[in-house]
C-alpha positions, 0 to 999 in steps of 0.5 A, spaced: 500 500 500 502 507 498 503 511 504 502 518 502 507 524 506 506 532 506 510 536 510 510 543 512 514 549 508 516 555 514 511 560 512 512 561 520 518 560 525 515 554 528 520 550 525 525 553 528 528 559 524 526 565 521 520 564 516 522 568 510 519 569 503 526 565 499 525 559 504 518 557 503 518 558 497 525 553 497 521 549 502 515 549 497 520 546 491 524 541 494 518 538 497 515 538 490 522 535 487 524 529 493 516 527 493 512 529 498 505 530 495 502 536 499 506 542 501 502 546 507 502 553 511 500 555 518 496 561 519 495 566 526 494 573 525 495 576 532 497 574 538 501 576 544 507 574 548 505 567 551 509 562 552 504 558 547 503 563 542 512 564 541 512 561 536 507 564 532 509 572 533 512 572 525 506 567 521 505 570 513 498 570 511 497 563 508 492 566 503 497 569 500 503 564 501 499 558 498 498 563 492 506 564 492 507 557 493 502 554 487 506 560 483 513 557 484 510 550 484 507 546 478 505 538 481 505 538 489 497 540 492 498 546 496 494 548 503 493 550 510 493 546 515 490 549 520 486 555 517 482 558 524 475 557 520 472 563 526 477 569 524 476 570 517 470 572 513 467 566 510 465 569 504 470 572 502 475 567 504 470 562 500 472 566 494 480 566 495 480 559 496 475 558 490 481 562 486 487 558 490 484 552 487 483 555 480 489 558 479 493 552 482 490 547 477 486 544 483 492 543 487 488 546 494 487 542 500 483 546 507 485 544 513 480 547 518 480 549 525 476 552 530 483 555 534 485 555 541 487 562 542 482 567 546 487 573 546 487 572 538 479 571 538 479 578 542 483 581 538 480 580 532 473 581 535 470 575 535 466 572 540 471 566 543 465 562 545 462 562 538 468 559 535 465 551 535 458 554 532 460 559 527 465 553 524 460 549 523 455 554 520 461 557 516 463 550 512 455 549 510 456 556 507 462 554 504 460 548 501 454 552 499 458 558 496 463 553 491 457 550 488 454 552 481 450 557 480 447 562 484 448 561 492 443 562 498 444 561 505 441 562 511 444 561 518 445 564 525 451 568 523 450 569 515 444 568 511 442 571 503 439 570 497 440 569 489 447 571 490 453 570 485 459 568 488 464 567 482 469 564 480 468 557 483 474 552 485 476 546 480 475 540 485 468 539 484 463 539 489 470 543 493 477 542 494 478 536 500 477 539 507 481 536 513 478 537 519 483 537 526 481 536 533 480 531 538 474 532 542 467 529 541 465 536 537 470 536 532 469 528 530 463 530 529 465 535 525 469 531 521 465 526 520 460 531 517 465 535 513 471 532 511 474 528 507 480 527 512 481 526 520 487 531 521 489 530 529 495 533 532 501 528 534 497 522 540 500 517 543 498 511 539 493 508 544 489 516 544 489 516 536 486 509 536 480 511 541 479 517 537 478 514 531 473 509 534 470 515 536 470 518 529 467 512 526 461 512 531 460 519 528 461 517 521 455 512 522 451 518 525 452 522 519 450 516 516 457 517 511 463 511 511 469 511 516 474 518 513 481 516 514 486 519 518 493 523 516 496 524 523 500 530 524 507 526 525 514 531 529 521 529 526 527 531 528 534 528 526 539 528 530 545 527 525 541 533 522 540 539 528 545 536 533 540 536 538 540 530 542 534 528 548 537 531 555 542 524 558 537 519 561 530 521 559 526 517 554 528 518 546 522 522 544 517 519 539 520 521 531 527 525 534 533 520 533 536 517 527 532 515 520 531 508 522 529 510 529 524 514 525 521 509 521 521 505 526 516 510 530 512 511 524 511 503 523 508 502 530 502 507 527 502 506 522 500 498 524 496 500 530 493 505 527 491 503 520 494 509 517 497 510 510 498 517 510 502 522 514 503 530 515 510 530 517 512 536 522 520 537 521 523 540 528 529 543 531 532 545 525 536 552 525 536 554 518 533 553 512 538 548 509 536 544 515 530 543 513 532 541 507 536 536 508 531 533 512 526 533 507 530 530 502 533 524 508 526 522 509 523 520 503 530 517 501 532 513 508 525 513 511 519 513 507 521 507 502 521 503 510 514 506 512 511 504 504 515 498 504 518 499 498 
């Protein structure tokens, strides 16, 4: 069976070094060149000076940073993964997706999630307590804005009638969405809504409760089990130079290629998956980066496929 990788180009200084402009479109090519089938970005607009929000202070718009890596691409899907559905206006972002898709040849991937910062939800002036409500709401709208013709819609938060909403994407009814989240709301959202299950990095034991729960809720809507891509972090240390802290456990993903496949397997058998977002961390520069995107598909991913 083949098993499918993306990975993340550094659109934000998550990865570990200053996102620029030159490296994501670096990151965006060589992730096209080694194989990867899928290159995406992060999105924050705002947010304060938290631990949890550092590494998210310098994050370029993903809007205009997936159209920029669909122009210096020409194979690999491009898409974010998350867009925090609740800040943006729904409309307007149906359309910027709709022409993504378009002029990327029908590239784009939606990853959506409702978000966690509410200092960020302050700041944009969107009611925190909302954010589950008007991201369902906003997906109906969505699929309702992509479809032919004119668009009516009537809802809580956004209703007309007789619209136009022009142009529509090429993926057709609409580009995958992949939908994120752990709780019992957001497996019910994709259940409803997505074409994937996209969960952070869970132990093994979590992953495998959760998709349980996840198929319950795809039985209720009445569609088939969606599968799962994972997010996965990968470090090399023969890479970055980082070493776990002597006497602690070595974490899951960071060690060498072999280590790392081995890592992967274990999910991959316990949890039925044949397909994975792989997050590269620790890196300090830009050609870190790229040499762990090349030493993965080349030591590691062949293993995980067993080709």
């Amino acid at each position: 069976m083949t098993v499918h990788f993306s990975t993340r180009c550094p659109n934000s200084d998550y990865l570990g070094f200053e996102a620029s402009p030159e490296a994501i479109v670096a990151a965006a090519k060589k992730a096209e060149e080694v194989g990867f089938d899928a290159v995406f970005v992060n999105d924050h607009i705002i947010v304060g000076a938290d631990v949890r929000s550092e590494p998210w202070t310098n994050v370029y718009d993903p809007l205009v940073a997936m159209s920029f890596v669909a122009a210096h691409t020409s194979r690999i899907g491009v898409g974010v993964s998350v867009l925090i559905m609740p800040y943006r206006n729904p409309i307007a972002t149906a359309k910027a997706l709709a022409t993504v898709d378009l002029m990327s040849g029908g590239r784009l991937t939606v990853g959506v999630g409702v978000g966690w910062n509410e200092a960020e939800f302050a700041a944009l002036g969107v009611p925190f307590r909302e954010r589950g409500a008007r991201t369902n709401e906003y997906l109906r709208l969505w699929q309702s804005c992509w479809a032919p013709g004119q668009v009516s819609f009537s809802g809580r938060f956004f209703s007309f009638a007789d619209m136009f909403v022009n142009p529509k994407p090429l993926q057709q009814p609409h580009p995958p969405i992949w939908i994120g989240g752990t709780s019992d709301g957001a497996l019910r959202r994709a259940a409803r809504f997505a074409a994937v299950w996209q969960p952070t990095p869970l132990p093994i034991a979590q992953l495998v409760e959760r998709q349980a729960a996840l198929r319950k809720a795809c039985e209720v809507a009445g569609r088939e089990p969606i599968p799962t891509r994972m997010s996965f972090r990968v470090e090399f240390s023969t890479i970055t130079g980082n070493a776990p802290p002597v006497g602690t456990q070595r974490p899951t993903g960071h060690g060498t290629p072999a280590e790392v496949a081995a890592d992967l397997l274990r999910y991959r058998e316990a949890a039925d998956l044949d397909a994975f977002q792989i997050n590269f961390h620790g890196n300090r520069n830009l050609d870190q980066l790229l040499q762990s995107m090349q030493c993965f598909m080349r030591d590691v991913a062949p293993v995980v496929s067993g080709d």
